[in-house]
N, C-alpha and C positions, 0 to 999 in steps of 0.2 A: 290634704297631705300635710301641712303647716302645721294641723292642731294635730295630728301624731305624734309630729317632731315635738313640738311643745309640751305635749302629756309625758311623753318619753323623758324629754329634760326635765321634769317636776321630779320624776320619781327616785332619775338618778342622781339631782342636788340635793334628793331628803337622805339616801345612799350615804354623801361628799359629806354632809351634817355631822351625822353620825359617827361616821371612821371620823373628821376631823374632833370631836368633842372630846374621844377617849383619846384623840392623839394629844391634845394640850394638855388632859390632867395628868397624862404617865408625863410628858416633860415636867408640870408642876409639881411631882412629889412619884418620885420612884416606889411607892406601893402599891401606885394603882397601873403599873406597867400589865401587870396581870390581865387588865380587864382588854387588851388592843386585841386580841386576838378573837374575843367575842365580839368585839365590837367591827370586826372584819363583819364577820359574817352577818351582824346585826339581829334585831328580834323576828321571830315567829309572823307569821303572814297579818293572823288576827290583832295580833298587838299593831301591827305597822296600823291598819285600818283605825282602828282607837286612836291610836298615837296621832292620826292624822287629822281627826275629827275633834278629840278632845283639846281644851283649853291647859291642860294640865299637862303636857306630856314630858317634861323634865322628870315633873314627880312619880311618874307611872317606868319612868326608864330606872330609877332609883330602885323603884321598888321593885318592879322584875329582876332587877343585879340582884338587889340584897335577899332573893328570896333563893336565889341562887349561889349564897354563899360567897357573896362577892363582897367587897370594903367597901364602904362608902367614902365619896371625894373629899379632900378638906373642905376648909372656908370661903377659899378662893376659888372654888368652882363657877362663883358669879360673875367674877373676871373672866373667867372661858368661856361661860356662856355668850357673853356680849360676844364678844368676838368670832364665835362659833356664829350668832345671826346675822354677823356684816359677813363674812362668807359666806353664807349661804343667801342671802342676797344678792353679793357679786356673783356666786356659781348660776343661781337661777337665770339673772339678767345675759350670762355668758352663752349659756344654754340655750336660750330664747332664740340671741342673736343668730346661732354655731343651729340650730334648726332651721330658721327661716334661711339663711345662708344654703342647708342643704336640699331646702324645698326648692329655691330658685334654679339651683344647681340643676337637680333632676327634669324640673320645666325647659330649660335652657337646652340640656342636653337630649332633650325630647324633640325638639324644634330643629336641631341641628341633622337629629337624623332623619326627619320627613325630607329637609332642604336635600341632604347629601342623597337621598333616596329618588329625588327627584330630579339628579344630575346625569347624565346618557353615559353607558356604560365606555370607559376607558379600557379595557382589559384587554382589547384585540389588538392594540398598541403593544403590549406583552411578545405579543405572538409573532406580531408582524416584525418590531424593528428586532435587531442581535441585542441576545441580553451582553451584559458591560464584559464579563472574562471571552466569549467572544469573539465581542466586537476589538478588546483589548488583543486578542491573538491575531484576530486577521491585520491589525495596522504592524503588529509587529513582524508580522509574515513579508508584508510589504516592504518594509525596511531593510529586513534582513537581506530580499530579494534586487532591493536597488544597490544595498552594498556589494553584495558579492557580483555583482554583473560590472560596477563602477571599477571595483577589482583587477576582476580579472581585463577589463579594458586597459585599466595603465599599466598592468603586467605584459597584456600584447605592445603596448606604446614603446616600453622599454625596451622589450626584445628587439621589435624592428630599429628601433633607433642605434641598437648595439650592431644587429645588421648591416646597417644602413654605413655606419661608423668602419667596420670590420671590409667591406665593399670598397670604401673608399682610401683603404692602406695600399691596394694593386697589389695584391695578394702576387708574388713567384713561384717562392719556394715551395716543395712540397709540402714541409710541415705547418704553415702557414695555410696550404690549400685544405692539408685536414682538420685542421681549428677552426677553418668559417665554413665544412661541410658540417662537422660538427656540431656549430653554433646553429649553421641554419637547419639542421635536424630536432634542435632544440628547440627553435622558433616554430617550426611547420607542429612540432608535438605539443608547445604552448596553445598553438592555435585552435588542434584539434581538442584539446581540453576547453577551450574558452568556448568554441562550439557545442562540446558536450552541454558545459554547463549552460548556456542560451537554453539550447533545447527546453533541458532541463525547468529550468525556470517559469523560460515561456508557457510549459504545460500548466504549472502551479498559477500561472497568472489567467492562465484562460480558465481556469480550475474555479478560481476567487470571480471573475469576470461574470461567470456563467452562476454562482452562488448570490453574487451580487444583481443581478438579474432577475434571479427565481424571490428575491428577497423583495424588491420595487415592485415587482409583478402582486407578489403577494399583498404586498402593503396598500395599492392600488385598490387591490380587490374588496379586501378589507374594509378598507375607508368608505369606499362607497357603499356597503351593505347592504345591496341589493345583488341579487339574481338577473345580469344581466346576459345576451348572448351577445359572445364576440363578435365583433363587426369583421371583417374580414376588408384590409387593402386590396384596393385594382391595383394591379400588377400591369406594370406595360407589357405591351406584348415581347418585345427582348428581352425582358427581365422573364419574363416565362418561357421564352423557347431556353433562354442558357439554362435556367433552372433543369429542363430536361436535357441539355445537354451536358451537365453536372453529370446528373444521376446514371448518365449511361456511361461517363469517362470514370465512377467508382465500379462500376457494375461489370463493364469489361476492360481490366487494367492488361490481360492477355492476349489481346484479340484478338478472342477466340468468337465474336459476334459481328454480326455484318450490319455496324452502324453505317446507316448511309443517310444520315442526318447535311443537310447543307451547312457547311463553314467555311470561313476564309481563313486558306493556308498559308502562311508565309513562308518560302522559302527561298534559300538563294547560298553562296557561299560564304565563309568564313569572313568576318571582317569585309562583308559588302555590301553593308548598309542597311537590311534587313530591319533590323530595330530601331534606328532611324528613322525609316520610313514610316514604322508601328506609332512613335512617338509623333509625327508629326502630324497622322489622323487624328491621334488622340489629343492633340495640340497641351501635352505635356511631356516631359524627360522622365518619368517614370522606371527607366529600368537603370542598372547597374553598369561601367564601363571600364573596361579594364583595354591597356596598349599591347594588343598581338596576343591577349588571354581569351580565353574562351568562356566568356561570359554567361550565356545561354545554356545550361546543361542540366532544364528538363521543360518539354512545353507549358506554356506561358497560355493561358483561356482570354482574351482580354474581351470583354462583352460593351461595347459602347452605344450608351443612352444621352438622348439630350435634356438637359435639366437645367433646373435655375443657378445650380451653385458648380464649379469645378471642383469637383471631388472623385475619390476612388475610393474602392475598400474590396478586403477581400470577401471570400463568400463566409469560411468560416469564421469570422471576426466582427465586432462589433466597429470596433474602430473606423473612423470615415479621416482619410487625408484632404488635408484644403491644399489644392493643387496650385491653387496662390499664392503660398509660402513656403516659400525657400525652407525652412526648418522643415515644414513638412514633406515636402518632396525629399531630401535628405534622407529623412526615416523611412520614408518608402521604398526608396533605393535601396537602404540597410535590410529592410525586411525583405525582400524579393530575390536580392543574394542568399541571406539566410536562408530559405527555405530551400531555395536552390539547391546550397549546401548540403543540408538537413536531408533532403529525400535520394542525395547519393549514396549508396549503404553499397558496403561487402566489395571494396576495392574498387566501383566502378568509376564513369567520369558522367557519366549522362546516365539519368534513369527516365523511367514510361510514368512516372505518378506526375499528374495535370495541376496548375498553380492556377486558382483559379480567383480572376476579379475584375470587376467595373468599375468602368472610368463613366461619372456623369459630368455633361457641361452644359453650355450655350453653344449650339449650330454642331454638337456633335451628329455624324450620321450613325444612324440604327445600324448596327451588324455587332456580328460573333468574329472575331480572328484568334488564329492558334497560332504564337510564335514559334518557331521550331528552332532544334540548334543548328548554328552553320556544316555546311556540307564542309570536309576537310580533305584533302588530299594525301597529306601527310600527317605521320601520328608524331609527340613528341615522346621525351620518358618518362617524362611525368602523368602521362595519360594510360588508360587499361589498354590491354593488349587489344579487345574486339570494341575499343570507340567508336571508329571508323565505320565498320560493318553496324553497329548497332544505332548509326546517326541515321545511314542510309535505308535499315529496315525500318526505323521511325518515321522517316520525311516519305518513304515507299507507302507505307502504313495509311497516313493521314491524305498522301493525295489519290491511293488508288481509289477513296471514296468517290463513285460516279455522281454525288452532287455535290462534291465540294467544289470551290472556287479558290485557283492556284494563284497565288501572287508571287511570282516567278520576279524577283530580284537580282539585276547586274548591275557587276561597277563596272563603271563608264573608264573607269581611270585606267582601267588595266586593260591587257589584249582579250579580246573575247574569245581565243582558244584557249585559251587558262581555264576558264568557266568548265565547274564541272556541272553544276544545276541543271544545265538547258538540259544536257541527255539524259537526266534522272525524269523530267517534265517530258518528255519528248515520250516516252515510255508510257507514264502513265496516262498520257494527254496525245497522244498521236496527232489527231485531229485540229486539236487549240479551242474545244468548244466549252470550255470551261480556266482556260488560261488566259492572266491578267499580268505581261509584260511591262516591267518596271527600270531605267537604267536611270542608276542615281549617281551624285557625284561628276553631274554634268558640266559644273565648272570647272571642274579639274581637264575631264575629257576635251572641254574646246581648246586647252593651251598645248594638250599634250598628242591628242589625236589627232588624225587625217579626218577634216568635217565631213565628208562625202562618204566615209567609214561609218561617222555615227548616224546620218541620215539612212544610211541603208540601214542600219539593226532597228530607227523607228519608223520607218516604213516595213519591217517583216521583210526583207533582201539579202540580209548577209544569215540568218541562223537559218539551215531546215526547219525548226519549230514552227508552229502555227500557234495564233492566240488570239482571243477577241479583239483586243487593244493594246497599245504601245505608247508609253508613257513616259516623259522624261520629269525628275524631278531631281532637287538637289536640299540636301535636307542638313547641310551645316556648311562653317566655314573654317572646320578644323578646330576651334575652340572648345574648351567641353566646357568650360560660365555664362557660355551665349543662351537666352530663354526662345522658346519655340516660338515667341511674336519677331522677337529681330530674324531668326534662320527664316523665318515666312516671308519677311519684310528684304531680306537680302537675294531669296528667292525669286520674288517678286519684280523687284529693280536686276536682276541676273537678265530674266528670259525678257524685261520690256527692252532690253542694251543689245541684248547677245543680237549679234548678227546672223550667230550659226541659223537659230531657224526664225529668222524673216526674209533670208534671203529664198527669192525663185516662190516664197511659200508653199513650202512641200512639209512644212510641218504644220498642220492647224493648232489653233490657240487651246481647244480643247485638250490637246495632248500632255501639255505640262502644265506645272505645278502640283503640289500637293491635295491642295483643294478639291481642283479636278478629277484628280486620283479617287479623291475618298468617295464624291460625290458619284462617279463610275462604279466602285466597286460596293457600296453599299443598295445600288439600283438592282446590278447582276443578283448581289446578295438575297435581298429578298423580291427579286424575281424567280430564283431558284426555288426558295422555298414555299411560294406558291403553287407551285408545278409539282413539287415531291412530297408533302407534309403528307396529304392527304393519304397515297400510296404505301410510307414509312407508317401512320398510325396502324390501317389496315394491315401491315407485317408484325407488328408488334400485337396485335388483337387476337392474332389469327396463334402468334407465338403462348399467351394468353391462354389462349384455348387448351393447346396441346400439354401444356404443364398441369394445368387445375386438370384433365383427366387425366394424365401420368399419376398424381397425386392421390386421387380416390379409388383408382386401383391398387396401390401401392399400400396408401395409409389409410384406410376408408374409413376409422373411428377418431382420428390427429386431427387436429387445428394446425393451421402452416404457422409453426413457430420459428423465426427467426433467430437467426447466433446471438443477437441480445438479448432475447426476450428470454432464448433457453439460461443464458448466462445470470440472469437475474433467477431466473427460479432455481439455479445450481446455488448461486449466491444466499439465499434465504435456505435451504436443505443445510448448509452447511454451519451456518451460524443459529440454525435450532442446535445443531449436534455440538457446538461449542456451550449452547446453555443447558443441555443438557448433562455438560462434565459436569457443570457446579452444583450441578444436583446430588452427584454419586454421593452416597452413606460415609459417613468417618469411618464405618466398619469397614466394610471392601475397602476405602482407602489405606488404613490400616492394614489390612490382609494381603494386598498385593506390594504394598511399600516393605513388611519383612519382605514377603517372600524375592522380590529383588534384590533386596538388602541382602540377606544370607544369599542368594545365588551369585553375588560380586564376591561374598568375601569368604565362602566358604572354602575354596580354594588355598586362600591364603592363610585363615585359621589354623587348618590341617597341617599344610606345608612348612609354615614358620615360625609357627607357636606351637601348636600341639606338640609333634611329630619331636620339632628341637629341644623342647622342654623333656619329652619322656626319655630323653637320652642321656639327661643330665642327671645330677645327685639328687640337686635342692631341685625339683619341679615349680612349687611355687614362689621362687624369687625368680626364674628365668620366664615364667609366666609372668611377672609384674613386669621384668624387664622391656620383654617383648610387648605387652601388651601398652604400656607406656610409650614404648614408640610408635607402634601402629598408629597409637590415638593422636601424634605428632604430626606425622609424617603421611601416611596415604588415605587412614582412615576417610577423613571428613571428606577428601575429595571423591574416593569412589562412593562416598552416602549420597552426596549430591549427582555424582551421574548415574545411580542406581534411583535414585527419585528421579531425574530428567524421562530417562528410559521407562520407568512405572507411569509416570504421567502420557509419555508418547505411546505405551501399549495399550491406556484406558482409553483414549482418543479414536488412535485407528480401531480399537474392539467395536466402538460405537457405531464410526463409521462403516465397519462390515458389519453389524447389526442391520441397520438402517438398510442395509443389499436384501435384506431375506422379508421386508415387508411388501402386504402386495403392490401397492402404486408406488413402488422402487421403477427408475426410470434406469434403464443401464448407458443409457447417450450421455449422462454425465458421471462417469466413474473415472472417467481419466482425467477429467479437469479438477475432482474432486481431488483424486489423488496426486496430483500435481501442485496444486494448493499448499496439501496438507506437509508434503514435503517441502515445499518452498520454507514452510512457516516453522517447522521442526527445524530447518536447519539454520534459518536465521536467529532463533532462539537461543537463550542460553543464560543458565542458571546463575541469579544473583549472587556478584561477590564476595560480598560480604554475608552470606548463610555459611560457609565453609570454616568464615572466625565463630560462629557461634556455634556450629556445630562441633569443632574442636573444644572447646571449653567445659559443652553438656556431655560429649565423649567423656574427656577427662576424668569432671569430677564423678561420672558413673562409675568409670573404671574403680577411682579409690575403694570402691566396697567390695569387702571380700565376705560380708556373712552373707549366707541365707537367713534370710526372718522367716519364712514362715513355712509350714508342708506343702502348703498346696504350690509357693514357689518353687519344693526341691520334685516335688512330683514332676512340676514342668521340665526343670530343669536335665530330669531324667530324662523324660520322657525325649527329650528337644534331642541330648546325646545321642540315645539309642536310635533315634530316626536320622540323625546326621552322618554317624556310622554306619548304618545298615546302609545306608547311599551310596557312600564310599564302597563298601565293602561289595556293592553290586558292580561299581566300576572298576574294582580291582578285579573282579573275578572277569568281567567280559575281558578283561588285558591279557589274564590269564589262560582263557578260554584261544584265543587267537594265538597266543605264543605256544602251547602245549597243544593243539590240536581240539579234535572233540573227540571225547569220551568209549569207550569199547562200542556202550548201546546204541550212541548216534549214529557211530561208522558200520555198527550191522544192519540198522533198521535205513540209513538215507544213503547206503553204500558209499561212504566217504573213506579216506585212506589217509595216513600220516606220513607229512610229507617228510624230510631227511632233518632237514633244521626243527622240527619240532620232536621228530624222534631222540633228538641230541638234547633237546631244552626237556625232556620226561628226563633221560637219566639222570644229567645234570640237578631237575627238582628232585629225583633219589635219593639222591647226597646229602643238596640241602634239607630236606625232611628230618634227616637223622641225628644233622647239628642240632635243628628246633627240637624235636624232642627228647635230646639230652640235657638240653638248655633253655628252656622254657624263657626265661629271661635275657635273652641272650641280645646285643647289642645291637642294633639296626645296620651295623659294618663288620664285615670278615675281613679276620685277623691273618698276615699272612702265611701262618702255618695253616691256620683253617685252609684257606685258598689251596696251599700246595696238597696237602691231602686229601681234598675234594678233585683235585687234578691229578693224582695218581692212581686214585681208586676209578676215577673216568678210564683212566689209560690201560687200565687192567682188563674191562672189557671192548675192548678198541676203539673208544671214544677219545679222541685229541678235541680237545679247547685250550685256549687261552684263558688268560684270568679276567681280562674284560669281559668276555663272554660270561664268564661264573656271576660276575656282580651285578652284568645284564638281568639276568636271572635270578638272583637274592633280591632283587629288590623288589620285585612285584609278590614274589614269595613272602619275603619277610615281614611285608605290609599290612597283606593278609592274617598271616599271622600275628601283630600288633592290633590289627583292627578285631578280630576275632576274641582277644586278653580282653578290648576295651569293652566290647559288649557284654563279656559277663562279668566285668568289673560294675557296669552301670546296674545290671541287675542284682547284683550281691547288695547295692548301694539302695534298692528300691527303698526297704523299712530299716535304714540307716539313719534316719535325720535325726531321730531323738538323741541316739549315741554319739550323734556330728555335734549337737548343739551345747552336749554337755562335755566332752572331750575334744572338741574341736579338731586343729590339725594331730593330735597325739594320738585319734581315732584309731581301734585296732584295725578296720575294714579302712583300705584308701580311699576317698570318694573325692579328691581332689581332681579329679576329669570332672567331677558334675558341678563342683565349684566353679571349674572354669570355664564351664560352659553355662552357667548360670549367670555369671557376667557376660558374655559376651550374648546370650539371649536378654539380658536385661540395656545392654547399648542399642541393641538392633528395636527396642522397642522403643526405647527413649529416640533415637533416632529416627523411625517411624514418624513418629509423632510427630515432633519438631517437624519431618519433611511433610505430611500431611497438613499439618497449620501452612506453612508456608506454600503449600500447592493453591490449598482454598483460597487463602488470605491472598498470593500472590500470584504466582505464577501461571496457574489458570487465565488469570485477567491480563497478564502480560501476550501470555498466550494468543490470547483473543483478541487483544491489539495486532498482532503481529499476523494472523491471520485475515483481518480486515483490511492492513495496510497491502498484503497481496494481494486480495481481491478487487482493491483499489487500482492497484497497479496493473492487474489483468483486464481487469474491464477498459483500461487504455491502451493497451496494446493491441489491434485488430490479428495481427499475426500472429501472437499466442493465440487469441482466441478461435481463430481459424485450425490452426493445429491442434488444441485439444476437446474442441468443438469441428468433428467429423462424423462422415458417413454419407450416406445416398437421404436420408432424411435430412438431413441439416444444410447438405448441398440442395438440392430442388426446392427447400421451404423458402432457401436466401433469394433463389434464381427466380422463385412465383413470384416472392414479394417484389423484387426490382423490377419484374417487368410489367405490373398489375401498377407499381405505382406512374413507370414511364408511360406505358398505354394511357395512365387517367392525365397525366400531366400535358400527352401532348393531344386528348379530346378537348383538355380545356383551351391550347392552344389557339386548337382548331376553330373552338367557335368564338372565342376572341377575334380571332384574324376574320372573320368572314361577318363579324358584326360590324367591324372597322370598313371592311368594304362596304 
C-alpha cells in the first residue's frame, strides 16, 4: 500500500514540475503567459512516457510547444530550470513523506476498528437509561411538583395563622362574627384547594414512581442478558391472607358479597381509645390525632407482620416508613389523613373505600385488624346529614361477619351507660363467641370511678354482653409527644402499683396490659382462620364455578375481558383512527375545508355584501367597502372555526367508519365517543392563525381582475350554484307562507288556511309592482305600501303595512335572485368583452367578479387552513386525545361508566373471584405446610 502511495506522489510531482516551470517563465517575461494555460493541462500521455524516460526532456518540451506555435523561453530559462529541480525535489521528498504518513494512517485505522469490534455491545444502555430531554423533563416535573405543594403549604400556614390571629380578637359584634365566618370560609376553601392539588400531584408522583420502576426493572434486565425466569418471593402467610383480603375489599366496595373472611374488628365509640389501643399493638403512633374531631373517617386495613426492621408501608406504594424516626412517623400521619380526606367525595364525612397497610417489626403478633370510625351519638353541622346512620351500617357491616373477631372498646373514664358500642356488639355477637372486651384509660377510671364498678365490667357483671375476655389496658398519659415504649413503660409501673386489681385478686395478671391484649387477640385470630379458611375457599370455588358457566352460555366465542384490558384495546382502535387523519389527501382536505368555509359564510355574503351592494349606485366600491371590512373584522375568525368544525367532521366521519367494519366491537362506542368529545372540547384553534389569516384575506381581497377563462368559468359557475341555493331556500319560505299550489291541494287534499289565503292576495299586488318595475328597489315606497292596501281593501282584504313588507320580502328576493341567475348566464361568454372593456362592459358581470374574489379567499384560505391542520392541529389534536386517555385510564369510575353492560359486569366479577379462589388455595397450602 506505501509503494502506491509513492508511485502516486511520483506522478503528481512530475504534474507540480511542469505547471511550476511555465509559471516562472510567464513571471520572467510576459510573452510567454500564453503558454500557462497548456501547461495546466500538460503534454499527451505518450510524450509524458518519453519525457520520463528520455535524458533530454527540456529539449522535447521545447519542441512540442514550438511545433505548436508557441514562443520559445528567453535566456534565462536556465535560471528557472534550476529552481524548477529544487522543487520538484522538495515536492517529491514532500510526497514521499505525505504517502507513508497516509499508509500508516489507513494501518492504524485498520487496527482501531478490529480493537473497537472487539469491545461488547454498549447500545442496550440506550435503551434502558432515559435519553437526556427526558430525563431533563422528568427532574423538571419533580421540581415543579415540590414547588407547588411547598406553596400551597405556606398559603394554608398563612391563612390559619390569620385564623388563629382573627380567633383571638373575641370576636362580639355581628359584623366582626361575619368577617371571621367569612375568613374561615376562605380558609376551609384554601384547604379544599391545597387537597385538590395533593391529589393531584400525588397521582403525577406515583405516575413518575411507577415509570421509574418499569425503567430499573428494565435496566436490570438488560444488563444481565440472559433469559432468566423470575424467582418468585415467599410471602409470609399474613402477607398473603391480607393480599386476599385486598382483593375482596376492591371487589365488593357494596356489600353486595358475603365475605366471611376472619378479621379483627375494632370497634368502640367516639374518642375511646380505639386507635390507641390499634397503635399500641402495633407499638407505633401511626395514625392522625385531632381534640374532639373525628379523625377516623374511612376503615383503616392495618395487616401486622413480625420482621427485623420497624417499618410500614402502604399496599399501593412503594415507599416503606422507618417507624424509628420521628420525621417519618410524621409523614405517615400526613399521609393517612390525606387519604382519609381524599376518598371522602360528594358532601360525605365517612366513606366505605379500605386504606390499606402493614406495620413490620420485632415481637409484632401476626394478625389483620380493620380500624373503624367511632360510633357517634350526636351529629355536628359540619358533618353529612346520614354520618350517623352510615357509621353504624359500617361497623353493622364489618362485625355481622360470622368469623370476624370483635374488639369491642370502652373508656373506663366515662359512665358505662353513655356507651353506645356494647348494644351495636350485643346484636351482632349475642352469644360473646367471638367478642374481645377491651376498657382502656384505666388510670383515669381508678381516681374517678367506684373500684368495685370497674371490677364488675372486667369480670363480665355489670354489661348484658358476653365475650371471650376482658381486658384492661391503658394506652397514654394524656400527652400526644409520649413514644409507645414510655405509654408501655407507664402502663407497666400503673397496673405493678395500682391497688385496684391486686387487691382480693379478682383480676388475673393475664388480663391487663397491652401485650397481653395483643398476644390474646392474635391466638383467637388465627385460630379462627384455621377453622374457616378452608370452608371460605370452598365457597368461593364453587362461586367460580357458577360464573365460568353463566359465561359460556352467554358469550361462548369471548375471552373474559376485563375493564382494563377492554380499555387498552379501545385505547389503540382509537389512536389508529387519529393516524389515520394524517393520512387523509390535501384533496378531500381541500374539498371539505371550502365547503365549510362557504357554508359559514355564505350567509353573510348574501346578506351584507351582495344584497347591500345591489341596492346601491356604485356596486363596486360598496363591494370593496364591505369586503374590506369582512376581511378585518369576522372574516378570519369564522375561517378558523369553519376549519376547527372541518377537522372535527373528518374525525368523527372516521370514527363512524370504523362502526361498519366487521370485527367493530360496539362495547366500546361510548367510551370512544366520550373521548372524542372530551378532546374536541378541550381543543382550540391556534391564536395566532387568525393574524395570518387576516393578512392572506386582505391582500386577496386587493384583486379585482380575472386572469384567465377557466377562472371566470368557475367563477360563474360558483354564482350560479350559490344562487340556485338560495333561491331553493327562498322558494321553501315561500312555499310555507303562500300555502301549496292548486295541484298539491287537489292531488294530497290539503286546503289553504285564512293567513296564507291573505299572503296570495297580498303576493297579487306585489307581483304587479315587480313587473312594472323590473328594477325596482328591494324597499316599498310609502305610496307603493298605501296602494297595495287599498287595492287589498277593495276586495275585503284588511292588512297592515307590516304585514305587506312581511311579505315583499321573501317575494322581492326571489325576484332579485331570479335577475342574478340570468345575469350570471348572459355573463357565461362574456370574459373576452370583460377583459378588454373592463367595468365600462356593456353586459354587467360585476356579480361574477365578486364572486370570483370571494371564491378565490375561500380557496386561499383553504389552503392556509389545510397546511395548518396537517402541520398542526392534527398533532395538537392528538396530544389532547392521548392526555384524555391518560386521564381516563385513572379514573376507575369513568371507566366503569363508560365501560358497561352484562359482559363487562360478569368478565370483572370471573376475574376477581378466579384470582381470590387462587390466592386463598395458595394460602391454604402455605398454612398447612407451616403446620
Amino acid at each position: 500500500m506505501l509503494r502506491i502511495y509513492q508511485n502516486t506522489s511520483r506522478r503528481t510531482a512530475r504534474k507540480a514540475v511542469v505547471y511550476a516551470t511555465t509559471k516562472v517563465a510567464c513571471c520572467n517575461h510576459s510573452t510567454l503567459c500564453g503558454i500557462t494555460s497548456h501547461a495546466r493541462r500538460g503534454p499527451p500521455h505518450e510524450q509524458r512516457q518519453q519525457q520520463r524516460n528520455g535524458p533530454h526532456h527540456e529539449e522535447f518540451l521545447l519542441a512540442g510547444n514550438s511545433a505548436r506555435g508557441w514562443q520559445m523561453p528567453p535566456p534565462s530559462r536556465g535560471y528557472g530550470m534550476l529552481v524548477v529541480r529544487i522543487l520538484r525535489g522538495a515536492l517529491k521528498l514532500r510526497y514521499l513523506v505525505l504517502g507513508g504518513a497516509i499508509g500508516g494512517g489507513v494501518s492504524l485505522s485498520k487496527k482501531y476498528e478490529d480493537w473497537k469490534d472487539g469491545l461488547p455491545d454498549m447500545k442496550w444502555l440506550e435503551d434502558a437509561m432515559p435519553q437526556g430531554e427526558r430525563w431533563n423533563a422528568f427532574s423538571r416535573n419533580l421540581m415543579e411538583v415540590g414547588g407547588l405543594v411547598k406553596n400551597a403549604i405556606d398559603i394554608a400556614k398563612e391563612d390559619l395563622k390569620a385564623k388563629t390571629s382573627v380567633a383571638a380578637l373575641g370576636i362580639t359584634t355581628d359584623e366582626s362574627r361575619k368577617k371571621y365566618e367569612k375568613l374561615q370560609s376562605q380558609v376551609e376553601t384554601l384547604q379544599t384547594e391545597i387537597m385538590n392539588v395533593q391529589i393531584k400531584y400525588q397521582k403525577e408522583l406515583e405516575k413518575m414512581e411507577k415509570e421509574n420502576r418499569d425503567l430499573r426493572q428494565q435496566f436490570l434486565i438488560l444488563k444481565t442478558n440472559k433469559k432468566t425466569s423470575a424467582k418468585k418471593i415467599k410471602k409470609s402467610l399474613i402477607d398473603m391472607y391480607s393480599e386476599v383480603l385486598d382483593e375482596l375489599s376492591g371487589y365488593d366496595t357494596g356489600y353486595t358479597m358475603a365475605d366471611h373472611l376472619p378479621r379483627v374488628v375494632v370497634v368502640g365509640d367516639q374518642s375511646s381509645g380505639k386507635t390507641s389501643v390499634l397503635e399500641s399493638i402495633a407499638k407505633a403512633r401511626i395514625f392522625p390525632r385531632g381534640s374532639g374531631e373525628m379523625m377516623t373517617r374511612a376503615p383503616v386495613k392495618v395487616t401486622l407482620a413480625e420482621g427485623p426492621y420497624h417499618v410500614a408501608q402502604f399496599r399501593d406504594s412503594d415507599r416503606e416508613y422507618d417507624l424509628t424516626k420521628e420525621s417519618d412517623l410524621a409523614d405517615l400521619r400526613k399521609e393517612v389523613e390525606f387519604r382519609m380526606r381524599a376518598s371522602v367525595r360528594g358532601g360525605k364525612t365517612v366513606s366505605n373505600e379500605v386504606i390499606s397497610m402493614t406495620v413490620k417489626g420485632p415481637g409484632l403478633q401476626r394478625m389483620v385488624l380493620v380500624d373503624l370510625p367511632g360510633i357517634i351519638s350526636t351529629m355536628t353541622v359540619d358533618m353529612a346529614s346520614d354520618t350517623k346512620d352510615s357509621i353504624h351500617q359500617m361497623t353493622k357491616h364489618y362485625m355481622s361477619n360470622p368469623n370476624a373477631i370483635i374488639l369491642c372498646i370502652q373508656d373506663g373514664s366515662v359512665d358505662a351507660e353513655r356507651s353506645n358500642v356494647t348494644d351495636l356488639v350485643m346484636q351482632c355477637d349475642p352469644l360473646g363467641r367471638r367478642t374481645i372486651f377491651v376498657l382502656t384509660k384505666v388510670d383515669l377510671a381508678e381516681e374517678l370511678a367506684d373500684p368495685d364498678r370497674i371490677r364488675k365490667i372486667l369480670s363480665g357483671k355489670l354489661f348484658p354482653m358476653k365475650a371471650l375476655g376482658y381486658y384492661a389496658v391503658v394506652t397514654g398519659r394524656g400527652r400526644k409527644d409520649d413514644s409507645i415504649d414510655a405509654i408501655r413503660q407507664y402502663e407497666e409501673d400503673f397496673f405493678k402499683n395500682s391497688k385496684l386489681f391486686h387487691r382480693r385478686g379478682v383480676i388475673m395478671p393475664h388480663q391487663v396490659t397491652s401485650r397481653n391484649l395483643s398476644l390474646a387477640v392474635s391466638d383467637r385470630f388465627w385460630k379462627m382462620v384455621r377453622e374457616t379458611i378452608e370452608q371460605q375457599a370452598d365457597a368461593f370455588k364453587a362461586t367460580r364455578f357458577n360464573l365460568e358457566t353463566e359465561w359460556k352460555n352467554n358469550f361462548p366465542r369471548l375471552r373474559e375481558s376485563g375493564r382494563d384490558e377492554l380499555f387498552d384495546k379501545a385505547k389503540g382502535e382509537i389512536l389508529d383512527e387519529v393516524v389515520t387523519l394524517s393520512q387523509i389527501s390535501a384533496k378531500k382536505w381541500d374539498d371539505a375545508l371550502n365547503a365549510k368555509l362557504w357554508e359559514k359564510l355564505s350567509n353573510y355574503v348574501f346578506e351584507n355584501i351582495y344584497l347591500p351592494a345591489a341596492q346601491s349606485d356604485s356596486f363596486n366600491t360598496m363591494v370593496d367597502i364591505k369586503l374590506r371590512q369582512w376581511a378585518e373584522q369576522a372574516l378570519p375568525a369564522k375561517s378558523v372555526e369553519a376549519g376547527w368544525e372541518a377537522l372535527q367532521l373528518e374525525f368523527i366521519s372516521l370514527m363512524e367508519r370504523s362502526k361498519k367494519s366487521q370485527d367493530h366491537d360496539g362495547i366500546f362506542d361510548q367510551l370512544k365517543g366520550a373521548v372524542v368529545d372530551e378532546a374536541i372540547r378541550r381543543h382550540s384553534w391556534e391564536d395566532k392563525a387568525i393574524d395570518m389569516l387576516r393578512v392572506i384575506q386582505l391582500n386577496t381581497l386587493e384583486d379585482r381582475f380575472v386572469h384567465t377563462k377557466s377562472e371566470w368559468d368557475s367563477a360563474v359557475k360558483f354564482l350560479e350554484t350559490s344562487v340556485n341555493a338560495k333561491l331553493v331556500q327562498t322558494e321553501e319560505t315561500l312555499g310555507q307562507m303562500f300555502g301549496p299550489g292548486q295541484m298539491r291541494r287537489l292531488t294530497h287534499w290539503q286546503y289553504l288556511t285564512q293567513d296564507q289565503q291573505k299572503r296570495r292576495c297580498v303576493k297579487g299586488e306585489l307581483d304587479k309592482i315587480l313587473k312594472t318595475d323590473s328594477k325596482h328597489l328591494p324597499t316599498l315606497s310609502y305610496d307603493e305600501l298605501t296602494t297595495v292596501r287599498k287595492n287589498l281593501q277593495r276586495d275585503n282584504v284588511d292588512v297592515d303595512t307590516d304585514y305587506i313588507r312581511q311579505t315583499w320580502f321573501p317575494v322581492y328576493r326571489k325576484h332579485f335572485l331570479q335577475q342574478a341567475l340570468q345575469r350570471a348566464k348572459d355573463c357565461r361568454k362574456a370574459y373576452y368583452l370583460y377583459t378588454q372593456q373592463g367595468a365600462e362592459c356593456e353586459i354587467s358581470c360585476s356579480d361574477v367578479v365578486l364572486f370570483w374574489r370571494i371564491q378565490q379567499v375561500i380557496k386561499i384560505t383553504g389552503n392556509a387552513l389545510r397546511q395548518q391542520v396537517i402541520n398542526r392541529e392534527a398533532r395538537r389534536l392528538d396530544k389532547e386525545i392521548k392526555a384524555v386517555l391518560d386521564e381516563f385510564s385513572d379514573d376507575e369510575e369513568k371507566k366503569a361508566h363508560l365501560l358497561t353492560g352484562k359482559r363487562v359486569l360478569l368478565a370483572e366479577e370471573l376475574i376477581k373471584v378466579r384470582m381470590i379462589q387462587e390466592k386463598l388455595e395458595e394460602f391454604i397450602n402455605s398454612l398447612n405446610q407451616e403446620k
